[in-house]
MARZAZA-896618 format. One record per atom (N, C-alpha, C): x, y, z; residue in one letter. Coordinates in steps of 0.001 Angstrom, whole numbers, padded with zeros to 6 digits, always signed. Example, Ala and Ser with C-alpha at 12.3 -4.5 7.8 and 13.67 -1.06 7.14 Angstrom:
<nodes>
+013190-005690+007800a/+012300-004500+007800a/+013200-003300+007800a/+012850-002250+007080s/+013670-001060+007140s/+012900+000030+007870s/
</nodes>
This chain:
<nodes>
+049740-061647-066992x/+048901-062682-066367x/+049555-063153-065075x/+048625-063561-064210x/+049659-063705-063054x/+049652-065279-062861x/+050289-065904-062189x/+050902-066832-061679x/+049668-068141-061676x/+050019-069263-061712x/+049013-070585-062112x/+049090-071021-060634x/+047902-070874-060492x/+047646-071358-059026x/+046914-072549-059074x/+046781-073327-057894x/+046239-075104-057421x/+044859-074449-056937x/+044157-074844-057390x/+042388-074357-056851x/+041932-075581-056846x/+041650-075894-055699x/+040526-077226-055225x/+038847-076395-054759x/+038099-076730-055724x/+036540-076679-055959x/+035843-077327-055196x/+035397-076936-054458x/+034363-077893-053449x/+032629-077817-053312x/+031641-078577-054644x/+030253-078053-054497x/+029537-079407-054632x/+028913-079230-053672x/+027925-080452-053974x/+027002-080424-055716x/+026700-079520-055876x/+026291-079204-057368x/+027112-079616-058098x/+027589-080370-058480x/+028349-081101-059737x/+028693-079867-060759x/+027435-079377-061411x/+027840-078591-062524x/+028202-077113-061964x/+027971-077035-060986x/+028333-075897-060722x/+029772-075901-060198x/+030488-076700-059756x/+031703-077208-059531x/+032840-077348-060519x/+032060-077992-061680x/+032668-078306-063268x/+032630-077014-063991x/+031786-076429-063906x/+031913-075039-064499x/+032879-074610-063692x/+033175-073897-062865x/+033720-073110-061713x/+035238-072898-062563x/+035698-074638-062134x/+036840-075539-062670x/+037198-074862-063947x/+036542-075457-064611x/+036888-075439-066027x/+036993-073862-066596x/+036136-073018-065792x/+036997-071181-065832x/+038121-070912-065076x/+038517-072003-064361x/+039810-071486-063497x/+040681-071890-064380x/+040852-073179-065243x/+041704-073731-066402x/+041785-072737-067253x/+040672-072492-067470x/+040725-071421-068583x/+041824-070012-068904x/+041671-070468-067530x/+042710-068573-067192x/+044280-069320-066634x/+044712-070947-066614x/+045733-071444-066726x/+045682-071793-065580x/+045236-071917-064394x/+044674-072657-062887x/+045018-074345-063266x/+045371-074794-062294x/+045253-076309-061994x/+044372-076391-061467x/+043130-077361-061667x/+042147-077613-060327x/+041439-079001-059957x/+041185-079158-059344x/+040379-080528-058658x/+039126-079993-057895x/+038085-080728-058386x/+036867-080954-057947x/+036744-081833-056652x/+035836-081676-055610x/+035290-082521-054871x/+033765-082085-054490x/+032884-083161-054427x/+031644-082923-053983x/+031029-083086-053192x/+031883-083593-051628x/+031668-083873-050987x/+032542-083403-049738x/+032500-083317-047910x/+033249-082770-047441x/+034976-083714-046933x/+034479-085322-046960x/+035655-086093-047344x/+036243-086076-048166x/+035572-085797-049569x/+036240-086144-050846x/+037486-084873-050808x/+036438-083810-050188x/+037440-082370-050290x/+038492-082482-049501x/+038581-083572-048106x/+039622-083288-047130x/+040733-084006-047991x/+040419-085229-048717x/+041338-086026-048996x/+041885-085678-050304x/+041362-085003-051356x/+041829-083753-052161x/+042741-083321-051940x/+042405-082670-050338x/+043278-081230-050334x/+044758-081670-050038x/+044398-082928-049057x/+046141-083524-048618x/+046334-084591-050002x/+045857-084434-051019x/+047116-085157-052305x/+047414-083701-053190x/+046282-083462-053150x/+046763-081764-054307x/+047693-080454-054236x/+047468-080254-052523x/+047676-079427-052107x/+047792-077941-052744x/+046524-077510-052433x/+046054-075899-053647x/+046768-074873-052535x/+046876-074103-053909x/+047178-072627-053263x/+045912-072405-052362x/+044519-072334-053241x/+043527-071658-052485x/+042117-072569-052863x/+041203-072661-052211x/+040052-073433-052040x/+038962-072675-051706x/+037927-073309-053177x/+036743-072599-053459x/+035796-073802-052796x/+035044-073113-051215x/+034095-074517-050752x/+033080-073773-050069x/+032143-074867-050688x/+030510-075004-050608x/+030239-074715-049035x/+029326-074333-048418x/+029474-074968-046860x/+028113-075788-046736x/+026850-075562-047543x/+026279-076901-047067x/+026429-078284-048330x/+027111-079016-047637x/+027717-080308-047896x/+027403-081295-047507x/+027280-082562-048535x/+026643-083669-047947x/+028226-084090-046284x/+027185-084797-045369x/+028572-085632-044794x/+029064-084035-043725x/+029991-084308-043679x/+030670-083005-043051x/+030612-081458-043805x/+029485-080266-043388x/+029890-079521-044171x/+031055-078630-044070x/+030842-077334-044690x/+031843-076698-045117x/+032577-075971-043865x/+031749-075945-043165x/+032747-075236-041622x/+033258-076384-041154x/+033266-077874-041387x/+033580-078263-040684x/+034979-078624-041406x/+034744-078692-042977x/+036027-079310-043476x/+037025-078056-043180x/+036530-076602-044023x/+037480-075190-043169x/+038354-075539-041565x/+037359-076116-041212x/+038461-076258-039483x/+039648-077631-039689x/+038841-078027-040410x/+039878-079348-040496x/+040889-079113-041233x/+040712-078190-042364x/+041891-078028-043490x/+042471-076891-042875x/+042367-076209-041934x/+043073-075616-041246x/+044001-076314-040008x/+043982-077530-039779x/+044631-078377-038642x/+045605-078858-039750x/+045675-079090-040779x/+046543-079751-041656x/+048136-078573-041851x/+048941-079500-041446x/+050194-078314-041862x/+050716-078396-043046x/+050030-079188-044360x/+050699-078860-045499x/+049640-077727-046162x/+048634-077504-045484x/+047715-076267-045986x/+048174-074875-045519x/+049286-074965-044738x/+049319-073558-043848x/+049457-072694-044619x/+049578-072331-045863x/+049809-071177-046705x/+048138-070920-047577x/+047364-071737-047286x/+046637-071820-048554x/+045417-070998-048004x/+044540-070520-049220x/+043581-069510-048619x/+041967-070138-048911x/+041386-069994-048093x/+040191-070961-048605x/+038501-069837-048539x/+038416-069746-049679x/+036421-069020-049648x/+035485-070029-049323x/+034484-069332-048847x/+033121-069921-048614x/+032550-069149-050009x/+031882-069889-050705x/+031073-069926-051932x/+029482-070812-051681x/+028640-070044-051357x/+028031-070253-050641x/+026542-069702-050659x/+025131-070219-050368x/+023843-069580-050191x/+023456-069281-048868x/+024471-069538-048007x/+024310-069229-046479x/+024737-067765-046079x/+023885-066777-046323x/+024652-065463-046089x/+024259-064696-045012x/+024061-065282-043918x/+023202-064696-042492x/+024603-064226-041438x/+024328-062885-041208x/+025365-062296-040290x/+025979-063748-039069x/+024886-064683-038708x/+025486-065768-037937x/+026655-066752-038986x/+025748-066838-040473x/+026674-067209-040930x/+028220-067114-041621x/+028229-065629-041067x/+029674-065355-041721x/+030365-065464-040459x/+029660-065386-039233x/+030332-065231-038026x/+031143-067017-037930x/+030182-067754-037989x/+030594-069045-038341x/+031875-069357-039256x/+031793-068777-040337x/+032617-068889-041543x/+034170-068095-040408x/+034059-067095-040097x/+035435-066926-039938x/+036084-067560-038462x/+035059-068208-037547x/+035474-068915-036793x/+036446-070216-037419x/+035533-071198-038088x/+035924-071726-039015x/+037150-071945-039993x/+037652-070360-040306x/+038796-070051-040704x/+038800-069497-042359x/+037457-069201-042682x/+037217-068556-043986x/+038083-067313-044024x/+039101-067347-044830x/+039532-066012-045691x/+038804-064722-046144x/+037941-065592-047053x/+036750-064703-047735x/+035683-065651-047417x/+034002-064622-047968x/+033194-065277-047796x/+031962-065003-048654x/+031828-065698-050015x/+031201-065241-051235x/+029539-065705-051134x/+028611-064739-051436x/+027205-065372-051127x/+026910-065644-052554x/+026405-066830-053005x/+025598-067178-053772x/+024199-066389-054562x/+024241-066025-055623x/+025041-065641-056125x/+026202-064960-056648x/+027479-065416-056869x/+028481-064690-057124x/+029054-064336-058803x/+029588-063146-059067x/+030209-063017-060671x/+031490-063911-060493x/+031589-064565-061246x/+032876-065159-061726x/+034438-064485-061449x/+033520-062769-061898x/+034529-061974-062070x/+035441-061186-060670x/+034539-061651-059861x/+034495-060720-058161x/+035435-062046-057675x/+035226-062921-057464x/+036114-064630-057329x/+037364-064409-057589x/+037868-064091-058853x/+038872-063732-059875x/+039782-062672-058868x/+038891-061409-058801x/+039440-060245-058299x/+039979-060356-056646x/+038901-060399-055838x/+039153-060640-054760x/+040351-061230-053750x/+039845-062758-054679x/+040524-064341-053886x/+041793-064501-054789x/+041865-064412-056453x/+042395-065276-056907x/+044037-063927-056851x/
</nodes>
């Protein structure tokens, strides 16, 4: 099994967030939820995750915008962050890696591709 990583969850969908979570525990993950794109900035600087699963349309600031921001932060500089996401338009991935997306998962995604890929 490999190594217990910090995963901060970022979905405006509540349950889809809580689920997410609660399979990353499952497999021995630490994680924190946020549902919002503040809740996620201020998350990320107390938790500080290995890697971050985020929504990009978000109430408030969305998800490209928190990606740029959690990329200005220097206690994130190691950490890897997906777009998990229903925005899957060639503009929008172009966006996503401006932004600073790692990966970039379209809605719907297997659990199992998340796992493989990112984790």
């Amino acid at each position: 099994m490999q190594a217990s990583l910090r995963v901060l969850v970022v979905d405006d969908n509540v349950d889809a967030a809580r689920t997410l979570a609660m399979n990353l525990r499952l497999m021995g993950h630490q994680t924190r939820t946020a549902y919002d794109g503040e809740e996620a900035l201020a998350a990320a600087a107390h938790f500080v995750p290995d890697r971050v699963l985020l929504d990009i349309g978000l109430p408030g600031a969305d998800g490209y915008e928190v990606a740029r921001r959690m990329r200005n932060m220097p206690e994130l500089a190691g950490t890897r962050i997906a777009a998990v996401t229903g925005y899957g338009s060639a503009e929008d991935r172009q966006k996503g890696r401006e932004a600073g997306f790692d990966e970039y998962f379209v809605k719907p995604v297997a659990f199992e591709v998340i796992v493989e890929v990112f984790l």
